[in-house]
Phi, psi and omega in degrees: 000005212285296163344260167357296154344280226289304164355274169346262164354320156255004182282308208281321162332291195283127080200043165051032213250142198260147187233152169188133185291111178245160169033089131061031170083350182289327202252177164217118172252126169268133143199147173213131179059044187087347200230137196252163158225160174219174183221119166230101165091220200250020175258132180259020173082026208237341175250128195309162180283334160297330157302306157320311185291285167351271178331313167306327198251096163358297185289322166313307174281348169262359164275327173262330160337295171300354200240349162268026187050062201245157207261113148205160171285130176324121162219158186228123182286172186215117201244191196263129189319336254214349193277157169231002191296146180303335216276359202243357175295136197075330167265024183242002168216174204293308177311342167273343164277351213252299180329267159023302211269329173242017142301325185278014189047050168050030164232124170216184169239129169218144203237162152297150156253348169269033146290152178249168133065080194033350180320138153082050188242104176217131153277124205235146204208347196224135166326281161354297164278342165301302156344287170304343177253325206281335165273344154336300203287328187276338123024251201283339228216122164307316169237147145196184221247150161228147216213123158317124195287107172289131159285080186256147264205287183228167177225142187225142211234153179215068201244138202263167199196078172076053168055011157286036183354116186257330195216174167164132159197149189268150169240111178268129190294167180270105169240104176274159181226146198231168217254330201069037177203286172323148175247149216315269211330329203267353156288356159287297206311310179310307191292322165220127173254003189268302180305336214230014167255343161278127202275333187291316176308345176276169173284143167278185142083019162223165195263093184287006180256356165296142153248127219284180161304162145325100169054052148287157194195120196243102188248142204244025178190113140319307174299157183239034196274128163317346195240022153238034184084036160299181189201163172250154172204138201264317197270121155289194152257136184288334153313272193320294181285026178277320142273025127284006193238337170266312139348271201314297172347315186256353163297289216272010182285288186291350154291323169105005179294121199288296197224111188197159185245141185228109169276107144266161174230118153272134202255149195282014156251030178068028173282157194244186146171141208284159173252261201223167191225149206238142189253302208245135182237105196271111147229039165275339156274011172261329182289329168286330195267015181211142163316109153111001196331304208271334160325291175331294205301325196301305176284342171270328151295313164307313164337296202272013159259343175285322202273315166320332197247030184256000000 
């Protein structure tokens, strides 16, 4: 959040606006002219507070999504053997996740539904690990969703400020393709080189010192999360970001988002479908992976913070 801090701040300079740091650095309070606003972690208050809750919860968010007839990924909750609450019958044991796992023909995902930045993510294609995560996770978790596994193709970020598109961009997961020369780490490194030159980012249990075949293809993240070695790309094809710029539009029109971020996914069959919708608007890995990044972020944050004080 260290950015963010520093953004703010100076946002908060040019603009008469008085600054102060709260709770271990989550909150920042603005104020002028008598009138105080806070941003806590990266929700600046720009979104009704029953929305905000919505967003936050994975499962939540594909129920009101779903019920405005908007293209999203499937999702189906899941609650801990142990809930016995009327709201949790049929949905509390592992055999209704088991149903589940072979209607999707034994490719799913199962997930937290409060997660952030991919975290509590897992692809699963075998019982066994189905078991094994799925009592991890409940463990841990009043709930969570498990969603049919999307072949997805390109994933795209969208973030709006009053249905007004502020940023837009794609996000590519980390896939290498090999030479018959190279070894896995230094064609990572070639795709980022900053994520993956930090030895703490790496994964265990694979061998960065293989080399891969002649157009062999390694893919080292299903996911396409920036804080899991993703990488960005801005120039879109104008088809593509036309719809997808009309999608987020209609997403966040008929929801009411005031400030907010929108993952789409295209699927390798050309399908669009909203993914998850962010409350809280993170750009400190858009600000290390692009040109001129803090500026960028730097005006659109001012935007919502001017927008706090009208």
């Amino acid at each position: 959040m260290k950015n963010l801090q520093r953004i703010i701040k100076q946002i908060a300079l040019e603009n008469n606006l008085s600054y102060e740091v709260l709770s271990c650095d989550l909150i920042i309070k603005l104020t002028k002219d008598n009138k105080i606003r806070y941003i806590n972690g990266y929700k600046f208050g720009l979104n009704s507070h029953s929305l905000g809750l919505i967003l936050d919860d994975k499962y939540a968010t594909y129920e009101l999504l779903n019920s405005l007839n908007i293209k999203v990924c499937k999702h189906h909750i899941l609650f801990r053997p142990n809930n016995h609450n009327s709201y949790a019958k049929n949905y509390n044991s592992f055999k209704y996740c088991y149903d589940l796992f072979l209607k999707y023909n034994k490719n799913v995902i199962l997930k937290v539904n409060n997660g952030t930045c991919g975290d509590g993510v897992y692809h699963i294609t075998t019982k066994n690990k189905l078991k094994k995560i799925y009592n991890y996770l409940l463990k841990y978790n009043f709930s969570i969703s498990l969603c049919p596994y999307y072949n997805v193709k390109n994933e795209y970020r969208v973030i709006l400020l009053n249905n007004e598109i502020k940023i837009i961009y794609e996000k590519i997961n980390p896939v290498v393709i090999g030479n018959g020369k190279d070894k896995l780490i230094d064609l990572l490194k070639e795709f980022n080189i900053n994520y993956f030159s930090n030895k703490n980012n790496l994964k265990k249990k694979i061998n960065y010192n293989k080399i891969l075949k002649n157009n062999e293809k390694f893919i080292y993240d299903f996911k396409f999360n920036l804080s899991k070695g993703s990488i960005i790309n801005e120039d879109i094809l104008k088809e593509t970001k036309t719809i997808v710029s009309k999608m987020a539009k209609d997403v966040s029109k008929k929801i009411n988002l005031g400030f907010g971020s929108i993952d789409i996914i295209k699927t390798i069959d050309d399908k669009y479908y909203v993914l998850e919708i962010n409350s809280g608007v993170m750009i400190e890995n858009y600000i290390k992976l692009t040109t001129d990044g803090y500026n960028k972020a730097k005006k659109v944050y001012e935007e919502a913070v001017l927008e706090m004080f009208k």
